[in-house]
C-alpha positions in Angstrom: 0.0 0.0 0.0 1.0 3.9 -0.8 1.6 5.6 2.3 2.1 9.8 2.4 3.1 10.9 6.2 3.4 14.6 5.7 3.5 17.7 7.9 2.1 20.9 7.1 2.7 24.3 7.8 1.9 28.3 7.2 4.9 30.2 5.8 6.2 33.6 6.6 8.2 36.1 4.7 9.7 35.6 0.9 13.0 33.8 2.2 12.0 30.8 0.7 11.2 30.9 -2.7 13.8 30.5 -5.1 13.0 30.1 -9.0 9.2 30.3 -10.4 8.1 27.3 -9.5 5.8 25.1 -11.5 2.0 25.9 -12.6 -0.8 23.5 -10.8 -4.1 23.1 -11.4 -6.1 20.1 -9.1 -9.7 19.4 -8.4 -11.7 16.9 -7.0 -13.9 14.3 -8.9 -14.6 12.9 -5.4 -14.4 14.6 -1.8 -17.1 12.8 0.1 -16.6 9.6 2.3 -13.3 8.0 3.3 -12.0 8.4 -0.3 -10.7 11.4 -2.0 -10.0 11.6 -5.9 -8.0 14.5 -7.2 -6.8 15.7 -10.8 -3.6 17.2 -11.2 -2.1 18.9 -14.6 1.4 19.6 -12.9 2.8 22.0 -16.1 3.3 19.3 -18.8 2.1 16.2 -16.7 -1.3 14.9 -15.7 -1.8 12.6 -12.6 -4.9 10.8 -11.0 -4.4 10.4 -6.8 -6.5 8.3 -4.4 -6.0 9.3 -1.2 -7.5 7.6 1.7 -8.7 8.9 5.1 -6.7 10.9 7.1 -5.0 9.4 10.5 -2.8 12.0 12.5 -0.7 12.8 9.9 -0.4 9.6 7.7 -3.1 8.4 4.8 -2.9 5.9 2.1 -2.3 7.7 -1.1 -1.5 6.1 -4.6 -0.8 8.2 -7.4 -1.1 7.7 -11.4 0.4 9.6 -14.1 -1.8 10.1 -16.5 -1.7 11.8 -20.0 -2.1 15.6 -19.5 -5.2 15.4 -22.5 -6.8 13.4 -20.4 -6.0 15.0 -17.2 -7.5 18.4 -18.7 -10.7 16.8 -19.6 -11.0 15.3 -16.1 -10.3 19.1 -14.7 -13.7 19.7 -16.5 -15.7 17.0 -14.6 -14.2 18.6 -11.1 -16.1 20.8 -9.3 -15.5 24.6 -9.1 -13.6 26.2 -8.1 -10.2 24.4 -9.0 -6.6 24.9 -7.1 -4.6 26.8 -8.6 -1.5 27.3 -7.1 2.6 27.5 -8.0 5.3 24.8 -6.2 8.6 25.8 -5.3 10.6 23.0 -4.0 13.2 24.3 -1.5 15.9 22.6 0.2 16.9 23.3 3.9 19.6 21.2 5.8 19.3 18.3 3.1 15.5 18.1 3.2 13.1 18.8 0.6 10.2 21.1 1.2 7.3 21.9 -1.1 5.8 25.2 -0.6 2.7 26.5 -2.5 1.7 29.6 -3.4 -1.7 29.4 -3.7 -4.0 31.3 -6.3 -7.3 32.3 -6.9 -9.8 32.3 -4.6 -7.4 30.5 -1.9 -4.7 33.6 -2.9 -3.1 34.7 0.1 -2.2 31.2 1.9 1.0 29.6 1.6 2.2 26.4 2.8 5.1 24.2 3.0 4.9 20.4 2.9 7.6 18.1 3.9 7.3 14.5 3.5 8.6 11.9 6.4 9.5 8.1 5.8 7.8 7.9 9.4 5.7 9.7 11.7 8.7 10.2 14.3 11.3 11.3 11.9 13.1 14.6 13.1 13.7 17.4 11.2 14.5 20.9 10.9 12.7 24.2 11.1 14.0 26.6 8.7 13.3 30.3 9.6 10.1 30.9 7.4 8.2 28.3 9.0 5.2 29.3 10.7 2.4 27.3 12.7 1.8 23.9 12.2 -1.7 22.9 10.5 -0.8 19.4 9.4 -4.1 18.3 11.4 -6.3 21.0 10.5 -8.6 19.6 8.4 -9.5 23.4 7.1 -6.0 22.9 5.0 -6.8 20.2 3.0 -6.7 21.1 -1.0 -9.7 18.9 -0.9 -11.3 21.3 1.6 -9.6 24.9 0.3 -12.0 23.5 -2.7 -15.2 23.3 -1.0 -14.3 26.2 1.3 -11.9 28.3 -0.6 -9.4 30.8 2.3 -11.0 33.9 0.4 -14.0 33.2 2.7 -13.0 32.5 5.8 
């Protein structure tokens, strides 16, 4: 099985981004349940996710790359409105963090992501990091879909 452990966080300040980072667009063919089914055009690349329920901070997730033709057609099915958002991978102390900038109507929040082989794993805080919302459901891209951070 596909496991993601991941911890999330709010960023601060521009210190972190380096380069332009990459163009995504994602939505949701299905949000409701235990099961969450997302579309992703990543620039040039299309992927299908499955990500299971949500447990602390570890979910099963399997991921498909699909072709992009067929990943904009599915962005069609989604419902509005879509993420939009850019990536900027950054590396601090030898470990890869994915920030995104979001767009649209969730324009204003950033986040950084950093992916853990286990639940316990240290690692370090660089100086942009801000409070942790890794368990605040609110943060979800499948919920920043349904309840976009413009109307909070």
């Amino acid at each position: 099985m596909g496991v993601e452990i991941e911890r999330k966080f709010l960023v601060s300040g521009t210190d972190w981004k380096q380069g332009p980072g990459r163009q995504l667009s994602q939505g949701y063919l299905n949000q409701a349940g235990r099961v969450t089914v997302r579309v992703r055009v990543d620039e040039a690349r299309g992927f299908l996710t499955i990500k299971g329920p949500t447990e602390g901070i570890r979910r099963a997730e399997f991921e498909y790359e699909i072709p992009v033709t067929d990943a904009r057609e599915l962005l069609q099915l989604c419902q509005p409105p879509l993420i939009e958002k850019r990536r900027y991978e950054v590396v601090s102390e030898g470990q890869l963090w994915e920030i995104d900038e979001f767009l649209g109507e969730n324009s204003g929040l950033v986040v950084a992501e950093i992916e853990l082989p286990s639940e316990d794993t240290p690692f370090s805080r660089p100086v942009w990091l801000g409070a942790e919302v890794s368990t605040d459901p609110r943060y979800r891209n499948s919920n920043l879909a349904i309840l976009p951070f413009s109307r909070w």
